[in-house]
C-alpha positions as CSV (number, residue, x, y, z in Angstrom):
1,X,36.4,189.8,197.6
2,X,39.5,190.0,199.7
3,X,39.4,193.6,198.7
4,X,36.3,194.2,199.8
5,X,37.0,192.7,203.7
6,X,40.1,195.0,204.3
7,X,37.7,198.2,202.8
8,X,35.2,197.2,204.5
9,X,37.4,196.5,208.2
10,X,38.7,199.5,207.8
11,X,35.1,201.0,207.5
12,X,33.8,199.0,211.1
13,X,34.9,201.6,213.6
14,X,33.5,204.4,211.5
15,X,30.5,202.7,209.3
16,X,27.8,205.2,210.9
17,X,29.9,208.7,210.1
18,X,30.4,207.2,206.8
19,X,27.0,206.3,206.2
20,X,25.8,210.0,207.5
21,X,29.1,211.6,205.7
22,X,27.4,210.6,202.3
23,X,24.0,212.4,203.0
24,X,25.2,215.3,203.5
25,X,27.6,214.9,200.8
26,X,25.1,214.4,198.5
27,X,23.4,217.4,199.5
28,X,25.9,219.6,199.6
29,X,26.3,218.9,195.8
30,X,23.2,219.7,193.9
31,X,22.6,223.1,192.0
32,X,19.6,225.1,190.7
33,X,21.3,223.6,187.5
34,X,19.6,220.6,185.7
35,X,22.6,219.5,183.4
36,X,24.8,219.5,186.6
37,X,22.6,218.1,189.2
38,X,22.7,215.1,186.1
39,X,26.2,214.7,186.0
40,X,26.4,215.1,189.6
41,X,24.3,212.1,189.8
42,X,26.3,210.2,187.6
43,X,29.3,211.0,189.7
44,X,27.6,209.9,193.2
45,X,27.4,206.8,191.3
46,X,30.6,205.8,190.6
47,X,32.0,207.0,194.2
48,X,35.4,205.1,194.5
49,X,37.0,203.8,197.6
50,X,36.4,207.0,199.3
51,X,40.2,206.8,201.3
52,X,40.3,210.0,201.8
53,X,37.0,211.2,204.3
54,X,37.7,207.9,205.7
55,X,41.5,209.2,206.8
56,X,39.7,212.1,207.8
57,X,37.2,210.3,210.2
58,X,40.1,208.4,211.3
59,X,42.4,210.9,212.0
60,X,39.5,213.2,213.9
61,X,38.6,209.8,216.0
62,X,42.1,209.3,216.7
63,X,41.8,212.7,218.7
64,X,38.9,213.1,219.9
65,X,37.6,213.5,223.4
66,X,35.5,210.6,224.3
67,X,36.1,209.8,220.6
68,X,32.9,212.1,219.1
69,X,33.6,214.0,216.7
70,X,31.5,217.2,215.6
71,X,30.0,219.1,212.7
72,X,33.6,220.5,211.6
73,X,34.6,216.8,210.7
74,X,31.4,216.2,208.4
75,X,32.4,219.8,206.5
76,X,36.1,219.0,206.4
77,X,35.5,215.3,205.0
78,X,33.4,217.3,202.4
79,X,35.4,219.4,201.4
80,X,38.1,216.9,200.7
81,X,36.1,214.8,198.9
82,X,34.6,217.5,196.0
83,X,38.2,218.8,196.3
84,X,39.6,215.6,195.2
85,X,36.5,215.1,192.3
86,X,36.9,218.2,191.1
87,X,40.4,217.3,191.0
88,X,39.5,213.5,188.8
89,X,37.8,215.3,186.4
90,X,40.3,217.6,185.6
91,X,42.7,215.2,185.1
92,X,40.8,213.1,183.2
93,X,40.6,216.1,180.3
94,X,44.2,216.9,180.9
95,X,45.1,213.3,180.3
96,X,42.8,213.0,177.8
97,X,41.0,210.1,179.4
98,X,37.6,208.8,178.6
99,X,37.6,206.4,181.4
100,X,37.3,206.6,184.7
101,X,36.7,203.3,187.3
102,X,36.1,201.1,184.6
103,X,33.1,204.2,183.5
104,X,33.2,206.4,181.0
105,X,34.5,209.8,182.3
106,X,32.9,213.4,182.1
107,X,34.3,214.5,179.2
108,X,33.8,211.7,177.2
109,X,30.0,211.9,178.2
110,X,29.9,215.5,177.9
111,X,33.2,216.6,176.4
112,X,36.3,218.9,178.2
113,X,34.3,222.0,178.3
114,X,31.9,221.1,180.6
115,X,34.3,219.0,182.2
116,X,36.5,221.2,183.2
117,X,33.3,223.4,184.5
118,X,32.1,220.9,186.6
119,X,35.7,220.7,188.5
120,X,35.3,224.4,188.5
121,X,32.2,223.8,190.5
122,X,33.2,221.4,192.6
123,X,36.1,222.9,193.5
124,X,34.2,226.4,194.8
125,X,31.3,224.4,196.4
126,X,34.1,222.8,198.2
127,X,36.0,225.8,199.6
128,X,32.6,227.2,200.2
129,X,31.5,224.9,202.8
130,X,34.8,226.4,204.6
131,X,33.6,230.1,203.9
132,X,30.3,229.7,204.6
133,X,31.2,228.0,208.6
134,X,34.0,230.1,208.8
135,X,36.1,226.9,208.7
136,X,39.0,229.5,207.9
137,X,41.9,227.0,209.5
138,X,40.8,224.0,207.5
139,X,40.1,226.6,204.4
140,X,44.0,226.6,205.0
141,X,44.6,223.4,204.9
142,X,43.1,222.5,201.5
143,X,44.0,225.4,199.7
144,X,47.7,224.7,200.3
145,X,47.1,221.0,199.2
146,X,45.4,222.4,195.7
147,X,48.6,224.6,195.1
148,X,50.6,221.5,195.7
149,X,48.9,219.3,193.7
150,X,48.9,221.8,190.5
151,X,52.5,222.5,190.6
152,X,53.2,218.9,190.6
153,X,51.1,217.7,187.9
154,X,52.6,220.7,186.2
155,X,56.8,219.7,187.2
156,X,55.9,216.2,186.2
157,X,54.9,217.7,182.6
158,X,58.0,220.0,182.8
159,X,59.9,216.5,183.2
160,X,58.5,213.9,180.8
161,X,59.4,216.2,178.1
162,X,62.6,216.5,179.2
163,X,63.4,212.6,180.2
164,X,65.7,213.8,182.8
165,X,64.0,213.5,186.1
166,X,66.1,213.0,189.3
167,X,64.8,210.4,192.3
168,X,64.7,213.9,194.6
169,X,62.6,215.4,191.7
170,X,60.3,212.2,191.6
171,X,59.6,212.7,194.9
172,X,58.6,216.4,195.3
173,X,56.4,215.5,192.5
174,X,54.6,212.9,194.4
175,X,54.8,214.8,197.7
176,X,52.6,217.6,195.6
177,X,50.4,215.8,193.6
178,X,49.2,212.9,195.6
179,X,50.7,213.0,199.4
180,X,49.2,216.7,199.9
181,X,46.0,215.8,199.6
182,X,46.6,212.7,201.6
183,X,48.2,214.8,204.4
184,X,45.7,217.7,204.5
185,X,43.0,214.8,205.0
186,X,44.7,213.2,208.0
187,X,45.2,217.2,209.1
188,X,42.0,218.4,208.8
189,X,40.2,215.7,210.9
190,X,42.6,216.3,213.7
191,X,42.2,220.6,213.4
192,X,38.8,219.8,213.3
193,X,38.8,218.6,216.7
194,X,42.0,219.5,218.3
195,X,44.1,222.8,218.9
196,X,47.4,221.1,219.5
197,X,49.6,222.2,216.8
198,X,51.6,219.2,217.2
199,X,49.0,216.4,217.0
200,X,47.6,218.0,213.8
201,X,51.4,218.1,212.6
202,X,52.1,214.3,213.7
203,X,48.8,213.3,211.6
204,X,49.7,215.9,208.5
205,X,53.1,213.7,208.3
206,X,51.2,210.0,208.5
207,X,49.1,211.2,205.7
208,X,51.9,212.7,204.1
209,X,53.4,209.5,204.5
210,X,50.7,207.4,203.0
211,X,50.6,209.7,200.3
212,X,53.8,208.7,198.9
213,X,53.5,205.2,199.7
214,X,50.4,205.0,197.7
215,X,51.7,207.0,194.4
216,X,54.6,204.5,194.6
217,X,52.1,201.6,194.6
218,X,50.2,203.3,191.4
219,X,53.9,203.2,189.6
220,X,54.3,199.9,190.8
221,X,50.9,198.7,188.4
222,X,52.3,199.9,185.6
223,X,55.1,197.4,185.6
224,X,52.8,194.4,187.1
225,X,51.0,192.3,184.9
226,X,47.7,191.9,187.1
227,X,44.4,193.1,185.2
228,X,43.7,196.4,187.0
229,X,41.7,199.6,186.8
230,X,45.3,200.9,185.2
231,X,46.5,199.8,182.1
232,X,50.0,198.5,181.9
233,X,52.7,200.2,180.7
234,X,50.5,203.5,180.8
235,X,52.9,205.5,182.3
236,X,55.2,204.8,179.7
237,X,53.3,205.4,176.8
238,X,52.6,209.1,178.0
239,X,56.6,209.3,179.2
240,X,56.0,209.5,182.6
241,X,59.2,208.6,184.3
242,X,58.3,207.0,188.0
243,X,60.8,205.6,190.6
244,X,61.4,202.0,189.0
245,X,62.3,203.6,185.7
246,X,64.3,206.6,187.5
247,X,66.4,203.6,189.4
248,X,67.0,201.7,186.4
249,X,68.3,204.3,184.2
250,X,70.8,205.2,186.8
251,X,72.3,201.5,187.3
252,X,72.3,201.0,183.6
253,X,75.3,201.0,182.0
254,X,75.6,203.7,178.8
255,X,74.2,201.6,175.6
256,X,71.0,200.0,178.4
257,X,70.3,203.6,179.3
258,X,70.3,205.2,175.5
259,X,68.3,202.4,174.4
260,X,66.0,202.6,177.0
261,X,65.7,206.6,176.3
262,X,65.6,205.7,172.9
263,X,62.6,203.9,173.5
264,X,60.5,206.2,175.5
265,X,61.2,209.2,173.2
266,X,60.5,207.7,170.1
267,X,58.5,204.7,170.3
268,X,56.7,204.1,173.5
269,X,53.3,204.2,171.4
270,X,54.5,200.8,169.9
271,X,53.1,197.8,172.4
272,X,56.4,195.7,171.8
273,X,58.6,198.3,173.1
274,X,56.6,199.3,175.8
275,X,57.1,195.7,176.9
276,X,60.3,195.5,176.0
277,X,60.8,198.6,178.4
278,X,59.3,196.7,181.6
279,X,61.3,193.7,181.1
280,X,64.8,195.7,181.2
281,X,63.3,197.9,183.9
282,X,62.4,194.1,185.8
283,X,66.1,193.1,184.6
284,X,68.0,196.4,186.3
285,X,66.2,195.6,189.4
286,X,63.4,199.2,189.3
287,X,61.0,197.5,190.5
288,X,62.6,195.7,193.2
289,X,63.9,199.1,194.4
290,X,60.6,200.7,194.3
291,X,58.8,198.4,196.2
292,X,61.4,198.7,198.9
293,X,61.3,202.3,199.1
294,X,57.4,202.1,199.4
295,X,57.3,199.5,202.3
296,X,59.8,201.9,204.0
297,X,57.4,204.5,203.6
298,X,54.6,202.6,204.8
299,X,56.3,201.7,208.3
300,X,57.5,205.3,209.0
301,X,53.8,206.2,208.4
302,X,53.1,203.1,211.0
303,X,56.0,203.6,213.0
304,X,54.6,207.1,213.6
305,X,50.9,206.4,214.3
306,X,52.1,204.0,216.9
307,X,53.0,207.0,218.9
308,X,49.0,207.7,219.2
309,X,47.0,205.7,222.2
310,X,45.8,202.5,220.6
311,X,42.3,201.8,219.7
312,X,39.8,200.6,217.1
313,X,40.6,203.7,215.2
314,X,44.3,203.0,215.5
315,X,44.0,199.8,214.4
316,X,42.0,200.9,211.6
317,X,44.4,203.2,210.4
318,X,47.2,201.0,210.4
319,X,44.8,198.6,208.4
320,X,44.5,201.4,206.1
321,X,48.5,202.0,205.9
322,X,48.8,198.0,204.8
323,X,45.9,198.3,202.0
324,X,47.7,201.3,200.5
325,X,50.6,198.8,199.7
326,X,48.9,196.2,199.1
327,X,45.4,196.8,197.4
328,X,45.7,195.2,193.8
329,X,43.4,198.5,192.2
């Protein structure tokens, strides 16, 4: 419930562009196609939190003369939104993953080839909305944020098999393959109603900002023990080194670190050992130093929207910036 109030705060100022936002979302989706207009369905379904056109109503409100924002905000929130889809359903066949918000996922319904179609489709329907208004500057934007997010998804899989990731390496991941997206939202509703290079770049680092914040959080619940949307110890088990585990290894001292190697190499499929990994990580202090780092993260992205006039989209956003850290999902 508690969940629900800051969600739904955060919503107040910008309920009605929301509530028009998801019309013409849902009809920018649909096809001539019968079996996609059916899993298309299924996907307006199970919308999630939907952060990210919120940041970009936000971030264009923030900016706006006399606060209204235009046409080019509805296309850009779009766009981010069946970028990002397309985006969840291709990770859920590269992770293997037949869950998805406590739902089954695509490719469990209708296995990884159509899948990894329907991304396909979502992805171009996306940049064509930017095509098709000659929305060539936020067509920029997005596409930049796609090439990010790839080549981190693909250095993080470079890295797990090699168990030697650095805390500068663990960040340019994150940067990439969450904070991109993040920041090209918070961008893309200020270019949508602002030429000044600067403001766009000011809201491009907030969102950058939260980015990182909120993949640190998403680390975080794999060494909690709350009952999430995530299992626990997830991240281990597919030998994804994150910031608590990155710290810990460095503090330990020689036989905590090759046992802890040990571990994830060769028998983080076992559930004892997987706990056995959080406890040491708990033990060396990971987490602790984790959750510092992503508080400092979330006031520089506060710190920095404080520069911006305040208002009921200000106030909103900062809202937004606390959830990140805080949101127990």
């Amino acid at each position: 419930i508690l969940i629900m109030k800051i969600e739904e705060k955060i919503k107040i100022p910008i309920y009605k562009e929301m509530e028009t936002f998801e019309r013409k979302f849902s009809k920018s989706m649909f096809s001539k196609v019968s079996i996609l207009n059916k899993i298309i369905n299924f996907l307006l379904k199970r919308k999630g939190k939907q952060m990210r056109p919120m940041l970009v109503f936000l971030s264009a409100k923030l900016l706006a003369k006399a606060h209204n924002i235009n046409e080019k905000t509805y296309r850009g929130a779009s766009v981010v939104e069946l970028i990002h889809t397309a985006t969840l359903v291709h990770d859920d066949v590269v992770d293997d993953s037949n869950q998805r918000r406590g739902f089954f996922s695509i490719n469990a319904l209708w296995k990884n080839k159509i899948a990894v179609l329907v991304g396909d489709y979502l992805l171009s329907k996306g940049l064509l909305i930017s095509i098709d208004n000659s929305d060539f500057d936020l067509l920029k934007i997005i596409s930049v944020a796609v090439r990010e997010m790839s080549q981190g998804e693909i250095l993080q899989i470079e890295k797990s098999r090699e168990l030697n990731i650095t805390e500068d390496e663990y960040f340019t991941i994150i940067k990439q393959k969450t904070a991109s997206l993040m920041a090209a939202c918070c961008a893309i509703g200020a270019k949508s109603v602002t030429n000044s290079e600067s403001k766009v770049l000011d809201l491009y680092k907030i969102g950058e900002l939260i980015g990182i914040a909120f993949q640190i959080k998403d680390d975080l619940f794999d060494y909690g023990n709350a009952r999430i949307g995530k299992p626990r110890g997830n991240d281990i088990k597919q030998k994804k080194i994150t910031l608590p585990l990155i710290y810990s290894l460095n503090v330990a001292d020689y036989n905590e670190k090759k046992w802890l190697l040990n571990a994830i190499k060769k028998r983080s499929n076992d559930k004892k050992t997987v706990k056995e990994v959080i406890k040491k990580v708990m033990k060396l202090g990971g987490v602790k130093y984790a959750t510092e780092s992503m508080l400092s993260y979330k006031n520089k992205a506060i710190n920095l929207l404080g520069t911006f006039p305040k208002n009921q989209y200000r106030d909103a956003m900062e809202l937004m910036i606390n959830y990140v850290v805080e949101r127990k999902l």
